[in-house]
Backbone atoms as SQL, in Angstrom:
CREATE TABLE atoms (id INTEGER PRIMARY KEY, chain TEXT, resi INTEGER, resn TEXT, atom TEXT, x REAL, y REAL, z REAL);
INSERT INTO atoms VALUES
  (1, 'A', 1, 'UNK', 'N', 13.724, -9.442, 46.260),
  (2, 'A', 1, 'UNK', 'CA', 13.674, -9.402, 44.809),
  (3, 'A', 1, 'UNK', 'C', 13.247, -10.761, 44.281),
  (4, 'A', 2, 'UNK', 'N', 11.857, -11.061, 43.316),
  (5, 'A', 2, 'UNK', 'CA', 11.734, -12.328, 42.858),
  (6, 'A', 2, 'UNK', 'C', 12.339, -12.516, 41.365),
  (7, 'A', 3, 'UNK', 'N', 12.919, -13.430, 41.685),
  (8, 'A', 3, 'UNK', 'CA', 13.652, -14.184, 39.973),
  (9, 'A', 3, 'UNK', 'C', 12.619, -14.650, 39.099),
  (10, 'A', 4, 'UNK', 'N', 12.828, -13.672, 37.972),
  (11, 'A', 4, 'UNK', 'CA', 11.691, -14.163, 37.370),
  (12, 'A', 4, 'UNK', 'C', 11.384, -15.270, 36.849),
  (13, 'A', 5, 'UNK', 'N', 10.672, -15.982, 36.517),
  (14, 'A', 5, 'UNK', 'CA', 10.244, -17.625, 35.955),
  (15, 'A', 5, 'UNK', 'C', 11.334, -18.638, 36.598),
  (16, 'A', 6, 'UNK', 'N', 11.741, -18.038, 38.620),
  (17, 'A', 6, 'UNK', 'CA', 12.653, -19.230, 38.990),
  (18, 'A', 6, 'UNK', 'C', 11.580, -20.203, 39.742),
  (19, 'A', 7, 'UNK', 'N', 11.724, -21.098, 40.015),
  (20, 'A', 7, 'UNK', 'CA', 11.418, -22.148, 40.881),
  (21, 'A', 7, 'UNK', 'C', 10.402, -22.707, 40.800),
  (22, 'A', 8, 'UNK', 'N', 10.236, -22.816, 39.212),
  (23, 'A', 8, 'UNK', 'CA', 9.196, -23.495, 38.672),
  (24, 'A', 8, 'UNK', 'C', 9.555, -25.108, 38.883),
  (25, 'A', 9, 'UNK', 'N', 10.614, -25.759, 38.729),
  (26, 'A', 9, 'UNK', 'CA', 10.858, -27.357, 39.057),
  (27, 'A', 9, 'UNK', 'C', 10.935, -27.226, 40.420),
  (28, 'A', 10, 'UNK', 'N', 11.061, -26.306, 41.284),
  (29, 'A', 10, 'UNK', 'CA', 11.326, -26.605, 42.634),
  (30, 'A', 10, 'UNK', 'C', 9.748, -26.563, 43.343),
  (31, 'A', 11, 'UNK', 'N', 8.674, -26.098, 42.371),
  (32, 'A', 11, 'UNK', 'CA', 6.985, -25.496, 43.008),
  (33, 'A', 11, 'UNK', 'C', 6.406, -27.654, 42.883),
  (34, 'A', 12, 'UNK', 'N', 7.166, -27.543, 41.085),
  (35, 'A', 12, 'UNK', 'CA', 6.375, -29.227, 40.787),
  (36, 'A', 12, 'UNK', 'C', 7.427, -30.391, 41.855),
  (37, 'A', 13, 'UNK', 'N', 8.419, -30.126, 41.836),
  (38, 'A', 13, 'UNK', 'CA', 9.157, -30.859, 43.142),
  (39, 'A', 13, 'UNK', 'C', 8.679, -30.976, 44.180),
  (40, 'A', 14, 'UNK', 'N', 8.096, -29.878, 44.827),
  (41, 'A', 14, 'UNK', 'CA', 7.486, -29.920, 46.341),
  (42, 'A', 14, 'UNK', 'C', 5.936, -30.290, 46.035),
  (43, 'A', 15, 'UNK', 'N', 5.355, -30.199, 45.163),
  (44, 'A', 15, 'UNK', 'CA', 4.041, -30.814, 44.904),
  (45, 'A', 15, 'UNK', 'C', 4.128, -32.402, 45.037),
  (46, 'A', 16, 'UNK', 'N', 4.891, -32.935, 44.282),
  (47, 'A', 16, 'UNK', 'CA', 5.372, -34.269, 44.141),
  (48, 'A', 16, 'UNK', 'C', 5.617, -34.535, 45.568),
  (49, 'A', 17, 'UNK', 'N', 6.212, -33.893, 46.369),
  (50, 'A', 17, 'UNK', 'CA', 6.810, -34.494, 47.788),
  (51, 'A', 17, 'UNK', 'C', 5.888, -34.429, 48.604),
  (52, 'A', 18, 'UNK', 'N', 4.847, -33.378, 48.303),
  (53, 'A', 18, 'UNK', 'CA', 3.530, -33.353, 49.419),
  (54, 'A', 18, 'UNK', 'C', 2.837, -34.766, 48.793),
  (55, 'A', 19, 'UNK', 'N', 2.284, -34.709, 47.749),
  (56, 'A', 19, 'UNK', 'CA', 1.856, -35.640, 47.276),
  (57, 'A', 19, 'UNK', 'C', 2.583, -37.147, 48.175),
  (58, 'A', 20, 'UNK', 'N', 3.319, -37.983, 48.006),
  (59, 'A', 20, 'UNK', 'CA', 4.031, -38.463, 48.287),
  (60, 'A', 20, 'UNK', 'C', 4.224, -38.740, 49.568),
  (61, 'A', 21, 'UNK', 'N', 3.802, -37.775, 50.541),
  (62, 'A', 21, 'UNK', 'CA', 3.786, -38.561, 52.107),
  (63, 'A', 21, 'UNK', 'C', 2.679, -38.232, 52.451),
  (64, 'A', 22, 'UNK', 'N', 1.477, -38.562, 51.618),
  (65, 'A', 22, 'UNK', 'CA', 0.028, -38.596, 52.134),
  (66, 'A', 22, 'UNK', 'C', -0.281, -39.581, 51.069),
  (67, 'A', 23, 'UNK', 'N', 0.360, -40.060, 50.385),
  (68, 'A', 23, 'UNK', 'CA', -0.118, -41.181, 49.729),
  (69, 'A', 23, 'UNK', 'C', 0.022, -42.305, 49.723),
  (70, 'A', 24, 'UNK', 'N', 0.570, -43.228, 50.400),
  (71, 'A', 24, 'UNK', 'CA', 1.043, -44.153, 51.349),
  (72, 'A', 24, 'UNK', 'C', 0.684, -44.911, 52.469),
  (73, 'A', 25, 'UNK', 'N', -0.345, -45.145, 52.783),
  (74, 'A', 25, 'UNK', 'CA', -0.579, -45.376, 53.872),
  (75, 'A', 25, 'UNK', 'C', -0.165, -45.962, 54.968),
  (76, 'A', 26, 'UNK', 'N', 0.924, -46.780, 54.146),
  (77, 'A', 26, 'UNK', 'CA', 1.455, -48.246, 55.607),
  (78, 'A', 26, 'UNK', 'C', 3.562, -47.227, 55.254),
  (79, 'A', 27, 'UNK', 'N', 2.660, -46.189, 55.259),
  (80, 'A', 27, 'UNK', 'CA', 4.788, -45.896, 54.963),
  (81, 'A', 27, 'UNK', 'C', 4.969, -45.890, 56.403),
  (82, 'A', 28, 'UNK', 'N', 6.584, -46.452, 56.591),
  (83, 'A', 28, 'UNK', 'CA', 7.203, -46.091, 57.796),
  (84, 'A', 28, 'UNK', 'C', 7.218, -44.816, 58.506),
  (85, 'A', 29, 'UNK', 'N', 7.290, -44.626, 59.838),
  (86, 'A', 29, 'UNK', 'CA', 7.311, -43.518, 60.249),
  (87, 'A', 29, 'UNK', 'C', 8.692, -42.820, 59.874),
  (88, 'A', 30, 'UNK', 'N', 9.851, -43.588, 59.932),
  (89, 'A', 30, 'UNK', 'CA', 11.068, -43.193, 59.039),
  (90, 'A', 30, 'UNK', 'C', 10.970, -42.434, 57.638),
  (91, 'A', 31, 'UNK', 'N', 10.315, -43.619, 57.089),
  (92, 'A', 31, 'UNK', 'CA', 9.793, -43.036, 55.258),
  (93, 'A', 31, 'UNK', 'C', 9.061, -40.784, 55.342),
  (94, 'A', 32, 'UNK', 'N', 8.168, -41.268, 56.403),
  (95, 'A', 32, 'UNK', 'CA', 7.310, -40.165, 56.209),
  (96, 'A', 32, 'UNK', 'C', 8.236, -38.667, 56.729),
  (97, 'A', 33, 'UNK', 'N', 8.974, -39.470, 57.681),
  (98, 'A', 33, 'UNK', 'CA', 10.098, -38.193, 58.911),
  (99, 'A', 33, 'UNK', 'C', 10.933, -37.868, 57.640),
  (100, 'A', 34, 'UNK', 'N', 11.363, -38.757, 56.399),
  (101, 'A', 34, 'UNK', 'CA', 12.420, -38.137, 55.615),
  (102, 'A', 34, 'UNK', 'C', 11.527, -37.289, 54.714),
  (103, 'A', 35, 'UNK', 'N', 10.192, -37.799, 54.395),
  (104, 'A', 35, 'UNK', 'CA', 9.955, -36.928, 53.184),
  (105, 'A', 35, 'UNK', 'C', 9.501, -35.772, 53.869),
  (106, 'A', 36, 'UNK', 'N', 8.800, -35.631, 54.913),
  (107, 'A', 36, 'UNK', 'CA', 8.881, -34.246, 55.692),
  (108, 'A', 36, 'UNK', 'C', 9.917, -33.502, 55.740),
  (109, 'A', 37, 'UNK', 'N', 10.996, -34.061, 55.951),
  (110, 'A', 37, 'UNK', 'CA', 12.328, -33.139, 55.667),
  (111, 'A', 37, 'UNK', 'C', 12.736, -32.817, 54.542),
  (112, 'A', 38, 'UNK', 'N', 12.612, -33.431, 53.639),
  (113, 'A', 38, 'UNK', 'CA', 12.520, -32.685, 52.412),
  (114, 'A', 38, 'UNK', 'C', 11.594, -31.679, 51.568),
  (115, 'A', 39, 'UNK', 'N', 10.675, -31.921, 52.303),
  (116, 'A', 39, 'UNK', 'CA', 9.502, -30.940, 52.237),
  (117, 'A', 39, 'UNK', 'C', 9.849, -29.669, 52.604),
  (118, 'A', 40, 'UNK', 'N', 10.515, -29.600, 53.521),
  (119, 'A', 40, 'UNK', 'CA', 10.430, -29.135, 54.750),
  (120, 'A', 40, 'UNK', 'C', 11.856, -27.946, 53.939),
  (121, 'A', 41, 'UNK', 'N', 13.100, -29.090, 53.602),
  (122, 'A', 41, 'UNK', 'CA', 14.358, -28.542, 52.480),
  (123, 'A', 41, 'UNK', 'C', 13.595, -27.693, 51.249),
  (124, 'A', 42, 'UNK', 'N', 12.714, -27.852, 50.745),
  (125, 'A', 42, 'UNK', 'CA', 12.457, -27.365, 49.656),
  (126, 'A', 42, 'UNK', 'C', 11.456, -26.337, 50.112),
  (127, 'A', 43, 'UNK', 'N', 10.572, -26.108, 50.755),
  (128, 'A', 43, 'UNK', 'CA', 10.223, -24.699, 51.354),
  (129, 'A', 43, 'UNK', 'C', 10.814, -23.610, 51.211),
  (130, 'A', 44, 'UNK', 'N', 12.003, -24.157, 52.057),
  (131, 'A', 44, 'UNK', 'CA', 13.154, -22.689, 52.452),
  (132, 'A', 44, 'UNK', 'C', 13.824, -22.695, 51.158),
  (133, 'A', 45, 'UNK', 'N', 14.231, -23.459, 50.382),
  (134, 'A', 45, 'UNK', 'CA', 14.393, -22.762, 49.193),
  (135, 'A', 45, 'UNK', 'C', 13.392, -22.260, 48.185),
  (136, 'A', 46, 'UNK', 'N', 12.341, -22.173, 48.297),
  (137, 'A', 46, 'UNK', 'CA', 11.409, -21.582, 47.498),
  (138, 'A', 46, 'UNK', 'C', 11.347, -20.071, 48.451),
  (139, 'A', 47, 'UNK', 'N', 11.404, -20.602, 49.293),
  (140, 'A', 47, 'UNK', 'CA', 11.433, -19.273, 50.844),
  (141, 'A', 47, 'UNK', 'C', 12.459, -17.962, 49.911),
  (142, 'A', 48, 'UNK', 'N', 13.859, -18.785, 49.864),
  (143, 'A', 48, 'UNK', 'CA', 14.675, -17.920, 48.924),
  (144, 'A', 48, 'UNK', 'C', 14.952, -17.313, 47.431),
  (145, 'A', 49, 'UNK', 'N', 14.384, -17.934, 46.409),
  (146, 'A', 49, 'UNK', 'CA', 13.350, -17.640, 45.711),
  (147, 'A', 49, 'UNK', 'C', 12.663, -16.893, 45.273),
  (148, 'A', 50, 'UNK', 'N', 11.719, -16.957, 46.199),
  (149, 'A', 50, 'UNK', 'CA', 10.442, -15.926, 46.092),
  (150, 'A', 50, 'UNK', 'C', 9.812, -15.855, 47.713),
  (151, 'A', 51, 'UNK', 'N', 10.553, -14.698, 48.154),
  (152, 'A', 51, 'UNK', 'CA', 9.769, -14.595, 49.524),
  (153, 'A', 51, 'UNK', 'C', 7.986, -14.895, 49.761),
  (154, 'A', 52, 'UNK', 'N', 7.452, -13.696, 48.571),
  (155, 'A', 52, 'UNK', 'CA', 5.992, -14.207, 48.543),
  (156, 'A', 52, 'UNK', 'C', 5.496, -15.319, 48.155),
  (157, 'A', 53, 'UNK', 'N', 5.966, -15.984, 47.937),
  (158, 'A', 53, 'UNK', 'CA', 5.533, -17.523, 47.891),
  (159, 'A', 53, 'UNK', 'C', 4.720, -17.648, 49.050),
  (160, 'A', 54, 'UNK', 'N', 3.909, -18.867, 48.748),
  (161, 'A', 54, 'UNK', 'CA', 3.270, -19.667, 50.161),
  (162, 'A', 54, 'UNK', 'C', 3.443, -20.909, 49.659),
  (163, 'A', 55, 'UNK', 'N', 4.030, -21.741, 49.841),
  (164, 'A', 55, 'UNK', 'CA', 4.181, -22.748, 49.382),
  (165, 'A', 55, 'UNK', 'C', 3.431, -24.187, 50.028),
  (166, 'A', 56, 'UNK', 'N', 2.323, -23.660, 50.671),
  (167, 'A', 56, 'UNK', 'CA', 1.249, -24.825, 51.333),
  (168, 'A', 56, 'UNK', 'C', 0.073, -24.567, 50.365),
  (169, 'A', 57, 'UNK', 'N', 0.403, -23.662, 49.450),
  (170, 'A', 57, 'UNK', 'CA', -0.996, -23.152, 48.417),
  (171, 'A', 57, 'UNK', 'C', -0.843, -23.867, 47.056),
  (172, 'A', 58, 'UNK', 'N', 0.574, -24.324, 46.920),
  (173, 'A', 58, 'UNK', 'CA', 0.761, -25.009, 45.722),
  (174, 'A', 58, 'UNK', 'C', -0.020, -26.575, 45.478),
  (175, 'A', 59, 'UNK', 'N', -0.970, -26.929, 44.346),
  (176, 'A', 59, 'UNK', 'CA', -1.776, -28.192, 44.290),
  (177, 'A', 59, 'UNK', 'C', -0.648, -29.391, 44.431),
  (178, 'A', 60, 'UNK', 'N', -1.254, -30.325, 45.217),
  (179, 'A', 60, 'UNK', 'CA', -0.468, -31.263, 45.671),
  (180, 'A', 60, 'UNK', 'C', -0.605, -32.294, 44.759),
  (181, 'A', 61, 'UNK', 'N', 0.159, -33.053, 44.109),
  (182, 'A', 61, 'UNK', 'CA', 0.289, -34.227, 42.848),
  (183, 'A', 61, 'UNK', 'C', 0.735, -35.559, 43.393),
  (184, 'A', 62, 'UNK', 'N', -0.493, -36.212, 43.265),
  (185, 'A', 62, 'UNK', 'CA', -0.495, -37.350, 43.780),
  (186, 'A', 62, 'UNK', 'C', 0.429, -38.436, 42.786),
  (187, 'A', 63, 'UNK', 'N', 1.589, -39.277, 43.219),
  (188, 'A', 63, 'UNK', 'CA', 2.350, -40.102, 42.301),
  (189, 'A', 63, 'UNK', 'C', 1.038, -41.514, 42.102),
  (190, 'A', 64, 'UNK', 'N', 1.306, -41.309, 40.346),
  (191, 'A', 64, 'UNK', 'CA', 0.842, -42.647, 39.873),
  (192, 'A', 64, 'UNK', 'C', 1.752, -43.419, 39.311),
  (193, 'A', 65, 'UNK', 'N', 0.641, -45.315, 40.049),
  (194, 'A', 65, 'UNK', 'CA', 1.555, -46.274, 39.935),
  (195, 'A', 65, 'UNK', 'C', 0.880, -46.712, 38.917),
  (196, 'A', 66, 'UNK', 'N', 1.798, -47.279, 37.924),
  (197, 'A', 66, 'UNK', 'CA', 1.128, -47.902, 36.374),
  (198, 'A', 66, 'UNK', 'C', 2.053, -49.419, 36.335),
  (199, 'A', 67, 'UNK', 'N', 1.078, -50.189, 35.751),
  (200, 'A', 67, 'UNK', 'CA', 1.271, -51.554, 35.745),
  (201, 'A', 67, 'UNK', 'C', 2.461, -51.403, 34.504),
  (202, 'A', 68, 'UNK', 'N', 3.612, -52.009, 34.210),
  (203, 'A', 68, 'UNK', 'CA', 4.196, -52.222, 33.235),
  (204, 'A', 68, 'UNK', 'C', 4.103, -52.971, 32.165),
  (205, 'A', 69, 'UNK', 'N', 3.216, -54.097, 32.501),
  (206, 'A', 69, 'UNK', 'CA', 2.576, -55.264, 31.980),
  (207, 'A', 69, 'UNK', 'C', 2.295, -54.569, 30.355),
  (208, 'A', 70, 'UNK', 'N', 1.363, -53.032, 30.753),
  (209, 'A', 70, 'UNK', 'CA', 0.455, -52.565, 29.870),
  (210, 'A', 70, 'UNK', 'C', 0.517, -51.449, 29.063),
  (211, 'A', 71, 'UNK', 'N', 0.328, -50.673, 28.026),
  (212, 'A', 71, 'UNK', 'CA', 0.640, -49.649, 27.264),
  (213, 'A', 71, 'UNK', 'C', -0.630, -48.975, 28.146),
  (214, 'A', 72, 'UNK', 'N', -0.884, -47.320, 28.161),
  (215, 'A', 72, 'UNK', 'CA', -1.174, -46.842, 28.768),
  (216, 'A', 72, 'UNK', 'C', -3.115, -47.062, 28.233),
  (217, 'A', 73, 'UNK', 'N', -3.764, -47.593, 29.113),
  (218, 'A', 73, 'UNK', 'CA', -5.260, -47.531, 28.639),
  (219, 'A', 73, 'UNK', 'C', -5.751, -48.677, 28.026),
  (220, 'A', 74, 'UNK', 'N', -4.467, -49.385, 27.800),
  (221, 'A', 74, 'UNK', 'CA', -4.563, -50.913, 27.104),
  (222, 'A', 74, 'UNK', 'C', -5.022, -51.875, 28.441),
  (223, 'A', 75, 'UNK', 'N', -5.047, -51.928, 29.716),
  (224, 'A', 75, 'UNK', 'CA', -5.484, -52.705, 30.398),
  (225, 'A', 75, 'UNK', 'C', -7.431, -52.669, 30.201),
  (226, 'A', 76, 'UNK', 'N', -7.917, -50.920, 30.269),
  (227, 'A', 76, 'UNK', 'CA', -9.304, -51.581, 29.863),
  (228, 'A', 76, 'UNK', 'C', -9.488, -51.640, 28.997),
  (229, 'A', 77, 'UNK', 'N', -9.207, -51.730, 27.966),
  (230, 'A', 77, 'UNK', 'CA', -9.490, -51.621, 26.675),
  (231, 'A', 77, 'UNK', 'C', -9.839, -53.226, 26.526),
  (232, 'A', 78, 'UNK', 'N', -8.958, -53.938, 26.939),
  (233, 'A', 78, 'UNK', 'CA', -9.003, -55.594, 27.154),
  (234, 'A', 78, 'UNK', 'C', -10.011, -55.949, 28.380),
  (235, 'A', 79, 'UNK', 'N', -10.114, -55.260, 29.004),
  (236, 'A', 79, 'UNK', 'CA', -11.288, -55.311, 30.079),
  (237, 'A', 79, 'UNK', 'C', -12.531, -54.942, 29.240),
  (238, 'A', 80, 'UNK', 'N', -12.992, -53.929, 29.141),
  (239, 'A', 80, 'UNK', 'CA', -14.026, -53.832, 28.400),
  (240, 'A', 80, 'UNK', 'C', -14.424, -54.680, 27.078),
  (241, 'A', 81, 'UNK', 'N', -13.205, -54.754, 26.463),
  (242, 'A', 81, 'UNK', 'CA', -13.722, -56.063, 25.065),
  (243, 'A', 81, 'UNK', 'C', -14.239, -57.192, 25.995),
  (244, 'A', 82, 'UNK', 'N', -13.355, -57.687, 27.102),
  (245, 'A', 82, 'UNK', 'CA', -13.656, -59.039, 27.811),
  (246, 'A', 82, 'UNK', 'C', -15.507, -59.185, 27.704),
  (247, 'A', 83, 'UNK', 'N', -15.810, -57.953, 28.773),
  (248, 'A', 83, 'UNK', 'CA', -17.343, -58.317, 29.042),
  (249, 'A', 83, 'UNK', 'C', -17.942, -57.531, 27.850),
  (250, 'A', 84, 'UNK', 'N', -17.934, -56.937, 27.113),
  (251, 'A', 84, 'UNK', 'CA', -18.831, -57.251, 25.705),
  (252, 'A', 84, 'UNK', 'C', -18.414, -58.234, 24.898),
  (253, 'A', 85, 'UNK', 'N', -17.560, -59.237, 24.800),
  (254, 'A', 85, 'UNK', 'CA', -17.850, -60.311, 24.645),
  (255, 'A', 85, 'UNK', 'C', -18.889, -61.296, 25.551),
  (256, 'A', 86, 'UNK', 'N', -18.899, -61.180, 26.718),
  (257, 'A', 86, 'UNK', 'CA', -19.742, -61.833, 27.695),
  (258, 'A', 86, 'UNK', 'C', -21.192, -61.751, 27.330),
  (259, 'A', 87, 'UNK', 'N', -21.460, -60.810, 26.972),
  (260, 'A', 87, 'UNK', 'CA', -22.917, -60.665, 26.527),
  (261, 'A', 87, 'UNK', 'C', -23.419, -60.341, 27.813),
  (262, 'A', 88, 'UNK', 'N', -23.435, -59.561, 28.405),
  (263, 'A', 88, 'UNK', 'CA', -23.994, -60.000, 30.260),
  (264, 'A', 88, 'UNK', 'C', -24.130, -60.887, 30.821),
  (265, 'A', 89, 'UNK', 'N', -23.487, -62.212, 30.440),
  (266, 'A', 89, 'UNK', 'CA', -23.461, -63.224, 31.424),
  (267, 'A', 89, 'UNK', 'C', -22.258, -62.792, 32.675),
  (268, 'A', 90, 'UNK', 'N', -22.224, -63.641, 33.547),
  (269, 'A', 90, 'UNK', 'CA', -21.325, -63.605, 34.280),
  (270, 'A', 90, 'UNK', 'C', -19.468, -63.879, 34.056),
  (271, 'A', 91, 'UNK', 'N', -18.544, -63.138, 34.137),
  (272, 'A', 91, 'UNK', 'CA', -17.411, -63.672, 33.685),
  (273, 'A', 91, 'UNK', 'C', -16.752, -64.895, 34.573);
């Protein structure tokens, strides 16, 4: 029996977690063995869920890292004024 409109935070949860141990490159083999297991945890509960699920079909969401420094889009915005001020010279 599928629950209807269930395991919608648990579909963007496991997206996030696939995401997440392919995005990393220098992660520990520790780092990667845990998020596999949680991957791995959240399957079988989507498993329970919604049997018809496939849950290797769900788009995988890559985590973004954002500078804090900056309001969102405000880093080029100051980049781009920079070199049209430059005139095409070199900065």
């Amino acid at each position: 029996m599928k629950a209807k409109g269930c395991g919608i935070t648990m579909r963007i949860n496991r997206a996030y977690h696939a995401g997440g141990s392919s995005s990393c490159p220098v992660a520990s083999p520790e780092r990667i063995r845990v998020l596999q297991d949680d991957l791995a945890a959240i399957d079988r509960s989507l498993g329970l869920l919604d049997p018809s699920m496939e849950p290797r079909k769900i788009k995988v969401l890559k985590p973004t890292h954002r500078f804090k420094y900056f309001e969102a889009g405000e880093l080029a915005k100051l980049i781009f004024d920079q070199l049209r001020k430059a005139e095409g010279k070199p900065v």
